[in-house]
C-alpha positions, 0 to 999 in steps of 0.5 A: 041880210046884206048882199056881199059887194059886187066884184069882177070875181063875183061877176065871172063866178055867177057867169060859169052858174049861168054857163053849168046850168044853161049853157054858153048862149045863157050867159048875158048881162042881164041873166048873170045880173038875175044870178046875183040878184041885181040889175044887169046894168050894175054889172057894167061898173065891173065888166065893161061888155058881154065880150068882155065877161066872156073873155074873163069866163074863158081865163076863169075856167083856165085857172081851174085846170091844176098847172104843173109845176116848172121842174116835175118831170114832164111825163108826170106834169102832162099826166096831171095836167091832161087828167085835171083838164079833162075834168075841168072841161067835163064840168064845164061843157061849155069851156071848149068852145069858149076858149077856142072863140075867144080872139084875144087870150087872158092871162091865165091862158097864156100863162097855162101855155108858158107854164107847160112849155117851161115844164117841158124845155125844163126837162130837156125837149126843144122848143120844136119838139115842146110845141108838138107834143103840147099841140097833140095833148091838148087837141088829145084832151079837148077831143076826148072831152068832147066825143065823151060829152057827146056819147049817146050812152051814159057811163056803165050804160054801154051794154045796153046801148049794144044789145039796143043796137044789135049790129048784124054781124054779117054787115058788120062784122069787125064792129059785132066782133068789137062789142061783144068782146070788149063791151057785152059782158065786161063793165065797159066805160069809155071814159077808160080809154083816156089813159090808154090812149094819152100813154100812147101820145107820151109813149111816142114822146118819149121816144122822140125825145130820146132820139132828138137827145142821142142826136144832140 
């Protein structure tokens, strides 16, 4: 059976299998090559350089996150927009720290970036107000993902991780008093937090808006 023609497409796909399933310093030439069955010097016909897989692996991962469309109302639009990154970048463990390392940003980063901050001045917020709540969801987003991914316990595995912890309550006893009435007993998933805590973020936006429109 006939192997289906190298692509750049191809390429960056089998590199994020790579990224899954090795991490970031897994991805090479010679190892996307192994994934696809060739030899790592085919690839060069496609993708000039690692750093240049690497750039267009960060862009890939980027166009899989859900953009808003310019005209939904901008609560709605960073709602669903931090809800599909997180889940992206939860995927993808590896798409945090490769898109902040990238010096150059692709088109789909800096398309992403255009797109939200035209939801957002679309909906009335200035360009200043736009630029700071973007900043705080997106540092919100990718700080979530990251203490969630690095979690010394698994989700409904929490209670466990308490009573093998058994913080004594004389050294600690706001910590103690914390576990036992929100964890021990109660089904606690962490991952729960992410919408509480973005409300709070779009709460606060919210008001800053109206207060920069009522001065307008």
């Amino acid at each position: 059976m006939q192997r289906p023609a190298l692509s750049p497409e191809r390429i960056i796909e089998a590199a994020a299998q790579v990224a899954d399933e090795g991490g970031l310093t897994a991805v090479s030439m010679r190892s996307v090559g192994r994934q696809l069955d060739v030899e790592a010097m085919s690839l060069y016909h496609h993708v000039p350089s690692k750093q240049a897989l690497l750039d267009r692996l960060a862009d890939w991962v980027v166009t899989q996150v859900d953009l808003p469309e310019i005209g939904t109302p901008w609560r709605r639009a960073l709602t669903g927009l931090c809800d599909s990154a997180r889940a992206v970048y939860s995927r993808h463990p590896w798409a945090i720290s490769l898109i902040d390392s990238r010096a150059t940003p692709g088109h789909a980063l800096l398309r992403h970036h255009d797109q939200v901050l035209g939801c957002l001045l679309a909906d009335g917020f200035s360009m200043a107000l736009a630029a700071h709540a973007y900043s705080a969801v997106d540092s919100y987003v990718f700080g979530f993902v990251l203490t969630e991914l690095q979690l010394p316990f698994r989700p409904g595995d929490a209670e466990s991780f308490t009573e093998e912890l058994a913080l004594p309550t004389e050294d600690y006893p706001h910590m103690a008093r914390l576990l036992t009435e929100l964890v021990v007993g109660q089904n606690y998933d962490f991952g729960n937090e992410f919408s509480y805590g973005l409300g709070l973020i779009l709460d606060q936006l919210e008001v800053r808006l109206a207060d920069e429109q009522a001065g307008a």
